[in-house]
N, C-alpha and C positions, 0 to 999 in steps of 0.2 A: 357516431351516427345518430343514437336518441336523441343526444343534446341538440343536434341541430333538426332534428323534425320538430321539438319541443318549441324551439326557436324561431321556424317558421308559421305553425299554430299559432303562437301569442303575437309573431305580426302579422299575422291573417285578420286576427281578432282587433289589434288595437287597428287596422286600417278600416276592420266591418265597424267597430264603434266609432270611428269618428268619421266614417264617409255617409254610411247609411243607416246608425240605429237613429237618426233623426224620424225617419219612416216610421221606424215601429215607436217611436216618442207615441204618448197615450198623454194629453193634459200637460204636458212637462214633465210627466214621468218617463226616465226611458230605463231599457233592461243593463245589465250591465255584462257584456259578453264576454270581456274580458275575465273577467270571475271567472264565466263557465268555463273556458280556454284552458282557466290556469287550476281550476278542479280536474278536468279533464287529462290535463300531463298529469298531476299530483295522482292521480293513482297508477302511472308507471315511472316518476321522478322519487329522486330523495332531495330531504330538505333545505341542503346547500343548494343547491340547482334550483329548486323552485323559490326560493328566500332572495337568489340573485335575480330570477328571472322574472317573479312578481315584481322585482325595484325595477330593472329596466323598462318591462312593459309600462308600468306606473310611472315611470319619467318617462317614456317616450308618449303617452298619454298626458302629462303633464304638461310636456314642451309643444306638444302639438295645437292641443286645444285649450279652452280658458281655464281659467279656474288659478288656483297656489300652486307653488311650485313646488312637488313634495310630496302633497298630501297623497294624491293615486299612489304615490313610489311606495308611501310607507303602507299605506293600507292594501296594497298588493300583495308587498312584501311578507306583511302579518298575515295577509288572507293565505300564503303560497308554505309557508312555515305552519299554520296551525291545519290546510289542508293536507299536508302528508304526513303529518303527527296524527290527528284523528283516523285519516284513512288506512294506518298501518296498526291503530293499536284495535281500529271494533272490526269485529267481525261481524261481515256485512253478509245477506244471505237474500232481502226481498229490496227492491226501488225503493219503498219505503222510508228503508234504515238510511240510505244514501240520502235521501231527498232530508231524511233531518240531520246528516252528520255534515249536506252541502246547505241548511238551513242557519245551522252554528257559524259555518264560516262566512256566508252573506251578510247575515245578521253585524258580526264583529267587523266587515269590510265596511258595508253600510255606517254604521254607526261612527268608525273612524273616520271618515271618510267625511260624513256631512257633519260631524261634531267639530273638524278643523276646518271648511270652508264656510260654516253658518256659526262660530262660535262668537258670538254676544251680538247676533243678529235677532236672535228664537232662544225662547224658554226649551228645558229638555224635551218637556212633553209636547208642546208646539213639535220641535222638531223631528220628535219622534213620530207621530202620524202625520206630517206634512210632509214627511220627505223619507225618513227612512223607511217606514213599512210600506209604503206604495213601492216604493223602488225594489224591497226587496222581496214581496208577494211578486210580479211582476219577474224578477230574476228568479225568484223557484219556479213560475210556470213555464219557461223559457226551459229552464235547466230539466226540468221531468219530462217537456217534450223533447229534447235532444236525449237523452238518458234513455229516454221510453226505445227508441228505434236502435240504440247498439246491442250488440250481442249481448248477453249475460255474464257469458264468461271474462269480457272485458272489465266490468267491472266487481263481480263476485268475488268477494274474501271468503276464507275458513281459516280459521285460529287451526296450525297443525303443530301439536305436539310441548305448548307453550308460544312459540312463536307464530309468526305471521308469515304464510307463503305469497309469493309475488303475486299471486294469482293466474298465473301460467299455468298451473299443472292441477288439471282437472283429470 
């Protein structure tokens, strides 16, 4: 039954980015909602589930709209695997710490992402303030205002005992 809310989330999301984040487009920049989708499972997902579900969502973004055929898939994939790695091993306690451990995983989504559909278009640093930091300032203020309004305990960790509690049990 998680699997499949997981499932409906990420095509929620890949239909809100490719029907309406045209709207929220800023200059040609647009936010990346997919990401937040797939953060969002990733703190009640493990990483086979989010590593398959980053690929789907990523081809089904691939296949829909322009761009290489691929690249969403893998940079989902990598985003959906390093966000349930990160958010199981820090203990998270303020928005904050979230806001930089889902800054890590933008960052690397970003970067893959426009590194394989701009590569020997743009020098790194061209591309890196032309395309990845707009996109991915832009995807944290998106991510802290959806963050900002859920509960706490949805997404609050505590390291108990050496390991990591699901965060259910406050």
């Amino acid at each position: 039954m998680k699997q499949i809310s997981h499932i409906v989330i990420l095509i929620a999301a890949v239909v809100t980015q490719i029907t309406i984040v045209d709207v929220l487009s800023v200059k040609g920049i647009s936010p990346d909602l997919v990401l937040i989708a797939l953060c969002f499972v990733a703190l009640r997902g493990d990483r086979y589930e989010l590593t398959a579900l980053g690929f789907l969502a990523g081809l089904l973004l691939d296949s829909i709209g322009p761009g290489i055929l691929g690249a969403n898939a893998l940079a989902k994939s990598i985003a959906g695997f390093l966000a349930v790695t990160l958010f199981s091993v820090k203990s998270i306690h303020h928005l904050y710490e979230l806001l930089g451990v889902f800054a890590i995983i933008a960052l690397v989504n970003s970067f893959i992402l426009h590194f394989i559909i701009f590569v020997g278009h743009q020098s790194f640093w061209a591309l890196l303030i032309s395309k990845t930091l707009p996109s991915l300032v832009y995807t944290i203020v998106l991510f802290f205002i959806f963050f900002f309004f859920l509960p706490v305990t949805y997404w609050k960790r505590y390291r108990v005992g050496g390991g990591i509690d699901s965060g259910l049990n406050y």
